[in-house]
N, C-alpha and C positions, 0 to 999 in steps of 0.2 A: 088751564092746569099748570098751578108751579111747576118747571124744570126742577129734576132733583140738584140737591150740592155737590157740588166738583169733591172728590174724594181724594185724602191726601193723608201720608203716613211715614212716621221714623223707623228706621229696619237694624238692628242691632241684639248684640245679646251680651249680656243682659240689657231688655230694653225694658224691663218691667216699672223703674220710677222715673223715666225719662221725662224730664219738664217741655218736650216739644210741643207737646199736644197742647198745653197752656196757653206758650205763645203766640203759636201759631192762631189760636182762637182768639187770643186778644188784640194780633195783627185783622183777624178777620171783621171784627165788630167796630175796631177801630178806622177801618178804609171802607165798608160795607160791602164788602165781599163773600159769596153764599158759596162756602165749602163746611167740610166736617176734615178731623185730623184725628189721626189714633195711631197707637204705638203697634207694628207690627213683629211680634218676635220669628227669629229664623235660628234656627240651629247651624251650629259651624260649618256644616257640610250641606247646607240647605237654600244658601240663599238666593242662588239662582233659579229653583223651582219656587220659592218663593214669592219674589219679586215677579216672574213670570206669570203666577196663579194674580198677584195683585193689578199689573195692567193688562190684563188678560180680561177680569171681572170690573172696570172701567175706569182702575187708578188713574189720575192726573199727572201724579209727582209724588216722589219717595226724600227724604232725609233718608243718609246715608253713616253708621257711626260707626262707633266698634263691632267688630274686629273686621268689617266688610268693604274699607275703601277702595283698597287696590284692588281687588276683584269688580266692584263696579267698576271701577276705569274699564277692566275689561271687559263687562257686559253691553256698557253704552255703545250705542251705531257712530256717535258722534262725540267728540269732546269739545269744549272749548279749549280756548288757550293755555286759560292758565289751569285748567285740566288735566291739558296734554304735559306740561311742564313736571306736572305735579306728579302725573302717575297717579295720583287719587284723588276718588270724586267721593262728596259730601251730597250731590245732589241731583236726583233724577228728573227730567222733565220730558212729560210724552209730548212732543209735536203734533199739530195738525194731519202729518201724515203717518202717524202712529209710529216712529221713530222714537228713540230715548236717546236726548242730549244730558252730557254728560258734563257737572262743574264742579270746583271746588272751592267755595267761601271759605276756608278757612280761613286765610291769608287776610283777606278784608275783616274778618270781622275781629281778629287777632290786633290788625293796626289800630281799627278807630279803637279797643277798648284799651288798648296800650296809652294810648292821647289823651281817650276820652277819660278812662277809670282810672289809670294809673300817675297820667299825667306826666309820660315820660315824650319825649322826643325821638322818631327814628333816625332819622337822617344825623350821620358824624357817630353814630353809637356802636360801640365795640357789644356784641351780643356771641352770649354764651345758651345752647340749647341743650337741653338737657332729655337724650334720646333720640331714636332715628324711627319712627313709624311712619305709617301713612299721613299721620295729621304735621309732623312734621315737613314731611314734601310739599305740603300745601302752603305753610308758612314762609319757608325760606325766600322764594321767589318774591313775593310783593315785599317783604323786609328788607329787601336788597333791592327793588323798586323804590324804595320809600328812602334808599341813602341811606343804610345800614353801613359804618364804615367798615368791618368783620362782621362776620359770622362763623362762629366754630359750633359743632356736632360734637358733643359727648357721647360715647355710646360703650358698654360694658362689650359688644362687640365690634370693636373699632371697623374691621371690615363693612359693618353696613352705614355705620358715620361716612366714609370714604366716598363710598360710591355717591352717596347725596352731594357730598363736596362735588366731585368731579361731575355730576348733571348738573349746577348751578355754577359752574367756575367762568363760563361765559356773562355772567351778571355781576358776577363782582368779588370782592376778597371772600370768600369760605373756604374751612379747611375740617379737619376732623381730629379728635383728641380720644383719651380714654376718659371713659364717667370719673373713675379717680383720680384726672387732673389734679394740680395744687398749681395752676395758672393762674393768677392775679390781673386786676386791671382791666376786668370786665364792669361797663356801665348799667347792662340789664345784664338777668341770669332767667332764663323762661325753662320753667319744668313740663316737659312731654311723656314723662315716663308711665305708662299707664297701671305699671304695677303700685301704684299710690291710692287708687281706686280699692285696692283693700286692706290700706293702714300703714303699707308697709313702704321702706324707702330705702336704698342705697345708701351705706356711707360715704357721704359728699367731704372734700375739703373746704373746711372754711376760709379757706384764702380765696375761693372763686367765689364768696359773695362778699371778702372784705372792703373795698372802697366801691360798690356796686351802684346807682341811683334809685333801685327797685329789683323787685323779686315780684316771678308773673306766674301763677301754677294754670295752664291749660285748663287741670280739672278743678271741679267743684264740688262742697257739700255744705251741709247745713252747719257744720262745725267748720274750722279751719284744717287743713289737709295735714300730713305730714312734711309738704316739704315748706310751707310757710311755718307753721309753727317751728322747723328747724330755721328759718332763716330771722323768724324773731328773733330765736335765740340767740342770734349772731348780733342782736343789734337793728337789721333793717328797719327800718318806721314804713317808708314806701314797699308796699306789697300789696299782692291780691290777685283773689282766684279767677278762674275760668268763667264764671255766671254770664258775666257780661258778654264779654265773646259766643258766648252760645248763644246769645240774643242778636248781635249784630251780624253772626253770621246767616244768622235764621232769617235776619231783615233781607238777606242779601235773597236767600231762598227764594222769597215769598215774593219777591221783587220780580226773580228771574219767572217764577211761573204766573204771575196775576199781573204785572206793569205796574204794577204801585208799588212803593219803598214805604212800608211804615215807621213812622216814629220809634224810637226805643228805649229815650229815656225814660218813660212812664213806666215800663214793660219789666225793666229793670229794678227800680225800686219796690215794685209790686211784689216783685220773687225774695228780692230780697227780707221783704217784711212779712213773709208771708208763714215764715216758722217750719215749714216743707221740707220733707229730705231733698236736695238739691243734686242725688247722682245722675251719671247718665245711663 
């Protein structure tokens, strides 16, 4: 008798058009790997019973997204490094001895699409971030891994900019700014804000994208977001959304629970062509 499939799920809210469950399956058919993946919704105040109920009932592995990162940091037994650095996890994995290690791909899967999609260079690059959440903790550290020569945090409440600065100031140059900066002379400018997710966007100065080498928006949709379409307008040619990175951070996922890294350029153009609401 076949073994059933490893069971494996993204926990967020709203998680209802989340493309993990795609990937993940086309990571699975692609390396031949016998699991199932489904999007699991938690209410804001729920996700610890939640998540509980799911490796409880013989979960493998959870994705981790809005608005639950830093809370899983706290529910994992265990974090990895760049976890522990991070303050928030992207991703759960039950151990052999029914423990939940705790990571954060973000940061990786931010880099390769930065390289990969965008074609820009980290290392020697003055970077301006736009927001201070969990997904930005995630980032900061391997960007400054990678020879970031700055990094500044925009945030409308400068206090939570600050504090990220001062937990990465042992890595390297980061500081923290107000979102309505008119600071000039940023190489990349990368949007974390998640209130973009429904339409809506801060008034930005265009001096922080005017001599820029690209514009990176975190999220993604089947149209182009609000803050790329403002960074068109500014002129940028090099820009682009989050898709990518939510694939390569997924590789990283599927890595850390099954030992195989799959491929993702295929994975990527697939979604992209595939005409699909692209939120998460």
């Amino acid at each position: 008798m076949n073994a059933p499939p490893d069971r494996y799920a993204v926990i967020g809210h709203p998680i209802e058009h989340s493309k993990s469950p795609a990937i993940h399956t086309a990571f699975a058919r692609q390396t031949g790997q016998h699991l199932t993946y489904e999007r699991l919704p938690a209410e804001p105040d729920a996700f610890a019973a939640t998540v509980a109920t799911f490796f409880a009932d013989g979960g493998a592995g959870l994705n981790v997204t809005l608005p639950f990162k830093t809370e899983a940091a706290a529910y994992a037994d265990r974090l990895t490094d760049r976890a522990q650095r991070a303050g928030a996890v992207n991703t759960l994995a039950r151990r052999d001895d029914g423990t939940l290690l705790g990571d954060n791909t973000d940061g990786i899967g931010l880099a390769r699409d930065l390289e990969r999609g965008l074609d820009t260079a980290i290392a020697g690059a003055r970077i301006l971030i736009l927001g201070a959440g969990g997904a930005v903790r995630g980032v900061v550290p391997v960007l400054l891994e990678q020879g970031a020569a700055e990094i500044c945090v925009a945030n409308r409440t400068v206090a939570k900019a600050e504090t990220i600065a001062h937990d990465f100031a042992d890595m390297g140059t980061v500081r923290a700014c107000p979102l309505n900066t008119e600071e000039d002379g940023w190489d990349l400018v990368i949007n974390a804000i998640s209130a973009g997710l429904g339409g809506e966007m801060p008034d930005l100065s265009p001096a922080i994208i005017a001599r820029a080498r690209g514009a990176y928006d975190m999220l993604y949709a089947n149209v182009p977001t609000p803050f790329l379409r403002w960074v068109a307008a500014q002129g940028v040619a090099r820009r682009c959304d989050g898709l990518g990175m939510l694939v390569e951070q997924a590789a990283e996922s599927f890595a850390l629970w099954r030992g195989v890294r799959p491929s993702t350029v295929e994975v990527i153009a697939a979604l992209r062509q595939s005409g699909d609401p692209r939120t998460p």
